[in-house]
N, C-alpha and C positions, 0 to 999 in steps of 0.2 A: 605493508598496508593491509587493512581489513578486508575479507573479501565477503561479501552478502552473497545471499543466496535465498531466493523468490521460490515461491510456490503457489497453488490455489488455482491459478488463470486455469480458462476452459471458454465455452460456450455455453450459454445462457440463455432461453428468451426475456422477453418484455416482463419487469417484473418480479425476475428471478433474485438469486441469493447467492453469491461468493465469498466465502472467507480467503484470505491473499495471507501467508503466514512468509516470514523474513526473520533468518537465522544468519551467524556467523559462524563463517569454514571454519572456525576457530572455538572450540567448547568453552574457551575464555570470555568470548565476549559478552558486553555488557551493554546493553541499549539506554543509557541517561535520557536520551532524548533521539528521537529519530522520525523522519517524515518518508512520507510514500507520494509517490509525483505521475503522474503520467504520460503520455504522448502518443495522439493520434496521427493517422499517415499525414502528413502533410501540414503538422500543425507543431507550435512551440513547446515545449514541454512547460506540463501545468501543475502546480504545487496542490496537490488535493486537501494532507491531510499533515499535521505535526503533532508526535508528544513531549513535551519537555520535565527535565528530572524532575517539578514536582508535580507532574501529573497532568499536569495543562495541559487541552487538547484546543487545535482549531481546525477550523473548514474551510474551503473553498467555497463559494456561496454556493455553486452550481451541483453539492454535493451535500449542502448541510441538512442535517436532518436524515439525511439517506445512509452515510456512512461514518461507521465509529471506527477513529483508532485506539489500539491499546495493547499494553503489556504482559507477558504472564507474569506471575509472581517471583520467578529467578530475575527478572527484567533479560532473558536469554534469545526469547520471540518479540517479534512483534508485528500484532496482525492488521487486516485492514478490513473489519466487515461491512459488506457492501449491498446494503438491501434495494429494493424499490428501483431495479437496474432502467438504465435508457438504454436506446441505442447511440445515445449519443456519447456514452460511459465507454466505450468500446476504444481500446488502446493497448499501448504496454503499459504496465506498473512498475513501477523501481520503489524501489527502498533503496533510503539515506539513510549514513548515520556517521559520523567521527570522518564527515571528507570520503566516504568510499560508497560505490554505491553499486547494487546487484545490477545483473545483466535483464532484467526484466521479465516478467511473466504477462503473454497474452488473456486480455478480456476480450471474451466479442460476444456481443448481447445484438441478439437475433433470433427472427421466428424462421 
């Protein structure tokens, strides 16, 4: 099985800017399509962001406009930039892709 692996998460205030980048342990992998989900304490996990192999992207509403997903050009990364932060954006991030999904990288947007 594929194993992902998160990056980016930190501390942020009101407002701020995090790029989240998700690679495979594997220098093979290939990202067709993959989506970034997150989960705050005490909450269900929420589907933010999808790209699929032609390039389609969608958003969570509570996110559109605010955050882009997308590929680099090997389709090798794949990032989740996240501008115009809340506090209420504040969770782990996962990255999916092909059924495997990373262990998550901490957001918390805070002054």
């Amino acid at each position: 099985q594929v194993q992902l692996v998160e990056s980016g998460g930190g501390l942020v205030q009101p407002g701020g800017s995090l790029r989240l980048s998700c690679a495979g342990s594997s220098h093979n992998l290939i990202f067709r399509a993959a989506t970034w989900s997150r989960q705050a304490p005490g909450k269900q996990r929420e589907l933010v962001a999808s790209i699929v192999p032609n390039g389609d992207t969608s958003y969570a509403d509570s996110v559109k406009g605010r955050f882009t997903i997308s590929r680099d050009n090997a389709w090798s990364t794949v990032f989740l930039q996240m501008n115009s932060l809340k506090p209420e954006d504040t969770a782990v991030y996962y990255c999916g892709s092909s059924g495997s999904w990373g262990q998550g990288t901490q957001v918390t947007v805070s002054s």
